[in-house]
N, C-alpha and C positions, 0 to 999 in steps of 0.2 A: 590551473591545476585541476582543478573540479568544473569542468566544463559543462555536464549533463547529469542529471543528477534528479535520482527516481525518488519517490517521495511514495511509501507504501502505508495505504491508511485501512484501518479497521472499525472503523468508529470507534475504540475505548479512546480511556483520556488519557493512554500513554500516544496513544497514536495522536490525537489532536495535539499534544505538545509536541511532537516531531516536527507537525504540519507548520507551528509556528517554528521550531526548530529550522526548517529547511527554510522558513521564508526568510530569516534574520542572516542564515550564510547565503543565502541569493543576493539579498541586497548588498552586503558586504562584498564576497566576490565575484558577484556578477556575469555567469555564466550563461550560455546561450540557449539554454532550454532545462525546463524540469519537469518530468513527467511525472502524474499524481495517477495512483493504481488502486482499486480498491479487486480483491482478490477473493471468492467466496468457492468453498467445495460444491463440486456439482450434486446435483437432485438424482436421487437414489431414482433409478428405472422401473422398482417394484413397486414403485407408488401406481402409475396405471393413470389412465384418463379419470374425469378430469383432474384429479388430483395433482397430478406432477404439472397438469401448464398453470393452475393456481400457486403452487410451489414456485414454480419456476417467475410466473409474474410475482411474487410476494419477496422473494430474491432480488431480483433486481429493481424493484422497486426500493428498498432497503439498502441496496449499493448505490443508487444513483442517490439518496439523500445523504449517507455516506460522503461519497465523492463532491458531492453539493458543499455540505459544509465544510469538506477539508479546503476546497477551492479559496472559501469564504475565509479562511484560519490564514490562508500563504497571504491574499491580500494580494496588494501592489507591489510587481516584483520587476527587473529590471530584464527581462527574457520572455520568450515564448514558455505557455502552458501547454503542454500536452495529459491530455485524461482520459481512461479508461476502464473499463468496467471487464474482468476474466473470471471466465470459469473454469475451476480446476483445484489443485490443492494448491494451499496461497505462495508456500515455500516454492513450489515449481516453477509457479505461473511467475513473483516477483523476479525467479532468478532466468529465465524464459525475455522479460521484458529487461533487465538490466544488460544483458548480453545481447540480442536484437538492437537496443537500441543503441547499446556500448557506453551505457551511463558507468560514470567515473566517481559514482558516487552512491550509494541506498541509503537514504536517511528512514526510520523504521521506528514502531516504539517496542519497548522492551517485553510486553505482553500482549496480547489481545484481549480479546472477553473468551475464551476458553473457558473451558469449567476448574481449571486448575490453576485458579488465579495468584495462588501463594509459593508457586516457582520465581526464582530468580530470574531465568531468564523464558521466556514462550517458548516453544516447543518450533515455530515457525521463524521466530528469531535466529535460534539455534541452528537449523537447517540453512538461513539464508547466511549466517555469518560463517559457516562453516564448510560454504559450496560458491560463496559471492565472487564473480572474478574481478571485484574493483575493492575499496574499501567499507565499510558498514558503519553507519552514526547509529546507535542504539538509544535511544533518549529513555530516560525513565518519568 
């Protein structure tokens, strides 16, 4: 049923519980790949030298330890890991790679670290469940 199955992490700790979220239905239904994303908006171009490529390396430093520890959360799972690091707005990029890759699944968490942390549901959540062409696990 859920053959491929995207795992979109942000560092909060809605998101690290998806991360174990997604490792617990992997191991159970055992599906053939699950791709972990970490997904950050690009670096404003009005920044200028050198500013924007310390931006830019201070980003992706911060996504690769991101994606580092969500790796570390899924554990021992019974399928190929696939991981990635996108720039762009995260709602696009997540639903960009669930379609690419034709995952049958977005496991997600309900907010991010947004500034608007006392919404119900993230504002990126919102977007990917409402644009997703497979189904969406929202974990809180």
């Amino acid at each position: 049923m859920f053959d491929k199955i995207l795992l979109a992490v942000d560092g909060s700790d809605h998101a690290l519980r998806a991360a174990k979220q997604a490792a617990e239905l992997a191991r159970s239904i055992k599906p053939s790949e699950i791709h972990v994303v970490v997904a950050y908006e690009p670096i404003p171009i009005y920044l200028g030298e050198p500013n924007m490529q310390i931006a830019i390396t201070s980003r992706k430093g911060d996504a690769e330890k991101i994606l580092e520890t969500a790796i570390t959360e899924v554990g021992e799972v019974p399928c190929n890991i696939h991981s990635g690091i996108l720039e762009g707005n995260p709602a696009e990029a997540i639903l960009e790679v669930a379609n690419t890759s034709q995952c049958d699944l977005i496991v997600m968490g309900s907010r991010g670290l947004g500034r608007l942390a006392g919404l119900l549901l993230g504002s990126t959540s919102q977007k990917v469940v409402a644009h997703a062409p497979c189904p969406v696990l929202i974990v809180r």
